[in-house]
C-alpha positions as CSV (number, residue, x, y, z in Angstrom):
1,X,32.8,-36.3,18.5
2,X,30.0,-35.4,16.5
3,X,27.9,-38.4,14.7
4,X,26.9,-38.3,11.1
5,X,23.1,-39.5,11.2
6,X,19.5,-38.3,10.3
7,X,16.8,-37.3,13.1
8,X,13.3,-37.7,11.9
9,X,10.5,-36.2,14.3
10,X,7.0,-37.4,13.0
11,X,5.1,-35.0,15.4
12,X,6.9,-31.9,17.1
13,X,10.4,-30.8,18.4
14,X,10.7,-28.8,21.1
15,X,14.3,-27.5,22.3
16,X,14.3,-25.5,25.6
17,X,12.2,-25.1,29.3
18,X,9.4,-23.2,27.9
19,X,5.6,-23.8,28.3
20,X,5.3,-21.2,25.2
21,X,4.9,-24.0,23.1
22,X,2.1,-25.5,24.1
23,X,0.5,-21.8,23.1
24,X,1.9,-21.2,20.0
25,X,1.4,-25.2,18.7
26,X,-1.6,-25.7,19.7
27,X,-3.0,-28.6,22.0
28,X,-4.3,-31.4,21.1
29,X,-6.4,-31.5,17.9
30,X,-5.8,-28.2,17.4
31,X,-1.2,-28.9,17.5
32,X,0.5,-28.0,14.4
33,X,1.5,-31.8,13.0
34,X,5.6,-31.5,12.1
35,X,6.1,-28.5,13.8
36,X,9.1,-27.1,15.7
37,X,9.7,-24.8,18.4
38,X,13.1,-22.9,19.3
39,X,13.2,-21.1,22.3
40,X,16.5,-19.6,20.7
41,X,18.8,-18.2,18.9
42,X,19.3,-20.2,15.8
43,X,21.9,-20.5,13.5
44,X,21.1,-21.4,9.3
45,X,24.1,-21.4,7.6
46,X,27.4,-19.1,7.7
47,X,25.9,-15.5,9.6
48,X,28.6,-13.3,10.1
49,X,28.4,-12.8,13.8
50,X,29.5,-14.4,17.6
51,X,26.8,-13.2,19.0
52,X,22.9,-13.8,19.2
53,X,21.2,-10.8,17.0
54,X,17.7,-12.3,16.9
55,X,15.9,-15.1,18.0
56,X,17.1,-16.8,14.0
57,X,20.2,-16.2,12.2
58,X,20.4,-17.0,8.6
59,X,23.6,-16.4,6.3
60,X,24.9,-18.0,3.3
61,X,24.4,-21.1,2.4
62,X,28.4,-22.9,3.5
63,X,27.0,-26.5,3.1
64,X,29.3,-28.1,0.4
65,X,27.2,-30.9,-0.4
66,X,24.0,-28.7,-1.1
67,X,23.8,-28.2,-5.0
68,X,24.4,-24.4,-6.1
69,X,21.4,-22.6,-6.8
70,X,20.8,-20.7,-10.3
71,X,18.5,-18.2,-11.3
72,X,17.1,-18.7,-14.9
73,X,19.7,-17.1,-17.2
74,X,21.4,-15.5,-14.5
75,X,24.9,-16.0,-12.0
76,X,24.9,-17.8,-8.7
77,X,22.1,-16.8,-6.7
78,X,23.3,-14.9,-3.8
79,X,20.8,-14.9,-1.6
80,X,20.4,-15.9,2.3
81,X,16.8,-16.8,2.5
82,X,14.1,-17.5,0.1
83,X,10.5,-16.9,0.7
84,X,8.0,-18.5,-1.7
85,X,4.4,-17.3,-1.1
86,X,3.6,-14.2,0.8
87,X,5.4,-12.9,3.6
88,X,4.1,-10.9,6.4
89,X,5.8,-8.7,9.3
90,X,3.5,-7.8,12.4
91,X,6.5,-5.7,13.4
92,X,9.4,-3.4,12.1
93,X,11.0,-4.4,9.5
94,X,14.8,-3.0,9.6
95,X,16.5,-3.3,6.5
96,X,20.8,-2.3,6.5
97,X,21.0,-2.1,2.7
98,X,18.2,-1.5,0.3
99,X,15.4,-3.0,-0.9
100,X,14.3,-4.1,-4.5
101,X,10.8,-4.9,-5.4
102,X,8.7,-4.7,-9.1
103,X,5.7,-2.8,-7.1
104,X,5.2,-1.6,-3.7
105,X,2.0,-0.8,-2.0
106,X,2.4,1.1,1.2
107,X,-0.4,2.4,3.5
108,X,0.9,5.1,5.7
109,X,3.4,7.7,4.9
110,X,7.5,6.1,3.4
111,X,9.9,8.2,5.1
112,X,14.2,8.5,4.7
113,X,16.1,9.1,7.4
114,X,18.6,10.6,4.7
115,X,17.7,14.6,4.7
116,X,13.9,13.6,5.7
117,X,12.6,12.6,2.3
118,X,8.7,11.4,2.4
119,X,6.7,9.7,-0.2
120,X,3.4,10.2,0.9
121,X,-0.3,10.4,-0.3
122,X,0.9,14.2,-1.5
123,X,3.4,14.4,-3.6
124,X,5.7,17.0,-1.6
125,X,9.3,17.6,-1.0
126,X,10.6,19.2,2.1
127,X,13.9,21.1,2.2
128,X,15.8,23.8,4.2
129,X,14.7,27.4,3.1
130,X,17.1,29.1,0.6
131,X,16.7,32.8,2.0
132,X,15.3,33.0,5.3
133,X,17.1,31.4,8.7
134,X,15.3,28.7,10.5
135,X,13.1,28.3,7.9
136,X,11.7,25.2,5.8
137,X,10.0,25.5,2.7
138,X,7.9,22.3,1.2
139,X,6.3,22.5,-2.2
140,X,3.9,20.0,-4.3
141,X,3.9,18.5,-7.5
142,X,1.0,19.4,-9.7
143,X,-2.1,17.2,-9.7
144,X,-4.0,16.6,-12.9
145,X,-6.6,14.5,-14.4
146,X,-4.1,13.2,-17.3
147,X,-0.9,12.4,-17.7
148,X,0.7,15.3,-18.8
149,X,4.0,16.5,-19.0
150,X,5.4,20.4,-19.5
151,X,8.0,23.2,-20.8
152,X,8.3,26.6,-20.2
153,X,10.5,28.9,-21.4
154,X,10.7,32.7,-22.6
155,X,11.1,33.2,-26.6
156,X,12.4,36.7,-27.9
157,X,13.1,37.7,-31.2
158,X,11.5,34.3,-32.5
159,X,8.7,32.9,-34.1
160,X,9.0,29.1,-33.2
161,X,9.1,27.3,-30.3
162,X,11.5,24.0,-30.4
163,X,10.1,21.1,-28.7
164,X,12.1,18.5,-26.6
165,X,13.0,15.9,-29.8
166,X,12.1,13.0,-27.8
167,X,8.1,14.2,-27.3
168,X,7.7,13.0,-30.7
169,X,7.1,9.8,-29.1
170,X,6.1,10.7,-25.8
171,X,3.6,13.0,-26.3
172,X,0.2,13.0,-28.6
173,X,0.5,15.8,-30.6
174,X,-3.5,16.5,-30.8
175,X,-3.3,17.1,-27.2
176,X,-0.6,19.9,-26.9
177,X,-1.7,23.3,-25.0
178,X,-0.1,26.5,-25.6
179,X,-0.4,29.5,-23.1
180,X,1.6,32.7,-24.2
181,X,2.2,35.6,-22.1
182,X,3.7,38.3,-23.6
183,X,6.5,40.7,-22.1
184,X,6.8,44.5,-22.2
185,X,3.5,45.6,-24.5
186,X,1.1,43.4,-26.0
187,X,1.9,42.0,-28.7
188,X,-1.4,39.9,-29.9
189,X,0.4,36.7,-30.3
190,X,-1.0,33.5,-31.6
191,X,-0.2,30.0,-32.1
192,X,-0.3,29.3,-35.9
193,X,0.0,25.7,-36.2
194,X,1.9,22.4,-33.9
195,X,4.0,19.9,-35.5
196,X,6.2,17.3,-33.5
197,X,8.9,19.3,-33.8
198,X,8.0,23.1,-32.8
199,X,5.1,25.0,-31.9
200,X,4.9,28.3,-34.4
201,X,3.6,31.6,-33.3
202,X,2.5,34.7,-35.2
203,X,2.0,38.3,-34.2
204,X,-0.2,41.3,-35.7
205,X,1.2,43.7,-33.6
206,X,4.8,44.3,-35.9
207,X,7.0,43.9,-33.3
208,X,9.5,41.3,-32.3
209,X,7.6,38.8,-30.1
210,X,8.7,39.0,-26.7
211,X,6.8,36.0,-24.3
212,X,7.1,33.8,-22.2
213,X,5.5,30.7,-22.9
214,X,4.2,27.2,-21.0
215,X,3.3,24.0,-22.9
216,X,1.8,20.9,-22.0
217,X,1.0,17.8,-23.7
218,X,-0.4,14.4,-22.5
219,X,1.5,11.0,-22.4
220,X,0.8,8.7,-25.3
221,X,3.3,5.8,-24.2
222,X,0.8,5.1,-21.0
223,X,-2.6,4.0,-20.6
224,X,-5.2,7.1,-20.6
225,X,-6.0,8.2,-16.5
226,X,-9.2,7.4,-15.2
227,X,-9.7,10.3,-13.1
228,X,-13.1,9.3,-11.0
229,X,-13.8,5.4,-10.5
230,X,-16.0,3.1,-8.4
231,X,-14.5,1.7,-5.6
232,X,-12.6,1.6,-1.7
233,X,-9.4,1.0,-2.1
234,X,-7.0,1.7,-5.3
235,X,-7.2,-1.9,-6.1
236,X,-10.3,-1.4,-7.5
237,X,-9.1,0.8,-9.9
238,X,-10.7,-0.4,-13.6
239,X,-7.2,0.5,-15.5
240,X,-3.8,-1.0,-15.4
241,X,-2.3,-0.5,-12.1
242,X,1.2,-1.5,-13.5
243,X,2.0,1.9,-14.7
244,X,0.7,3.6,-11.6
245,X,2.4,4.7,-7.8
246,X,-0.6,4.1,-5.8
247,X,-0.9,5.7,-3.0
248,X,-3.9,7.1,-0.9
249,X,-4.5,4.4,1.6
250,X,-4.2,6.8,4.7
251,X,-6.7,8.9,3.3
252,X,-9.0,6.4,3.9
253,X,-8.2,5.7,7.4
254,X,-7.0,8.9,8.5
């Protein structure tokens, strides 16, 4: 028959044979007042399993006369265990669905088990080669000291150059680089004038312009890069870190 009644323990609880405690604690002035030690498993709330995973368990809340817990403006929060203040994990840290974060600073390499995707300090991709046998082929994105983005394209028969409509607002116009190469003969081409819409060319050679053609502009919705800064770690960086993926930890260490 189980007894309805409070246990108060004003110094430590112990459950179990081990000597561990008396480690872990501490001893005399140096024992952790209002501490408790396990030697294990335990069970917090409903967790969906007969058997002992790990040394603590913790499911849903199933306690009836605990109030429901709401996030501002939001449903019924759904969550197991809440951690306020930093957390820290000396070991592995095995996750079976996903996790969702506002930043995440990581100091080695972030590798998928899914096809072998990386996120490391270079900014490659990895994939199965699409012509030869037992081959791999890995590439790299391009590396710059702005935040610039690109198109390319080949023009025939034209004289202007449509840009995507939405860099009107992405990109600073005063910034925009045109490189031209032409196709079959030259064709002394030329770049007459930029607007936010299209890019205008011009030829002296009387014939049809023929080209191929690669244009980059820098972001204008983003803080300006700092390329070179004093400092050891990215932290120090003097610019908003916010609209950043930082990496290049492990070239420190490495």
């Amino acid at each position: 028959m189980t007894k309805l009644s409070d246990v108060y323990v004003g110094k430590r609880l112990f459950t179990g044979t081990s000597l561990i405690p008396q480690t872990n604690l501490g001893v005399g002035p140096t024992e952790a007042r209002g501490s408790a030690y396990f030697e294990g498993p335990t069970v917090t709330g409903l967790f969906p399993s007969s058997w002992p995973y790990a040394a603590s368990m913790v499911g849903p809340n199933v306690n009836l006369d605990a109030p429901f817990t709401y996030t501002p403006g939001g449903l019924y929060n759904p969550y197991s265990q809440m951690v306020l203040g930093n957390a820290g994990v000396l070991g592995n840290y095995d996750v079976g669905n996903k996790i969702t974060a506002r930043g995440v600073i990581v100091g080695l390499d972030v590798v998928s088990i899914i096809n072998g995707r990386r996120l490391s300090t270079c900014k490659t991709f990895d994939i199965s080669h699409p012509s030869k046998k037992d081959y791999r082929l890995r590439h790299s994105c391009p590396e710059g000291p702005q935040n610039d983005v690109y198109i390319r394209g080949k023009l025939k028969n034209k004289k202007e150059i449509t840009l995507p409509e939405y860099w009107k607002d992405l990109v600073d116009i005063q910034s925009i680089s045109v490189t031209i190469t032409p196709i079959g003969a030259p064709q002394d081409i030329f770049v007459k004038r930029i607007d936010k819409d299209k890019v205008y060319l011009q030829t002296n050679s009387g014939i049809p312009i023929n080209c191929y053609y690669h244009i980059f502009g820098e972001r204008k919705d983003v803080t300006k890069l700092i390329p070179e800064y004093k400092g050891e770690t990215p932290a120090d960086y003097p610019g908003n870190n916010d609209e950043y993926s930082i990496a290049g930890y492990h070239y420190d260490v490495k």
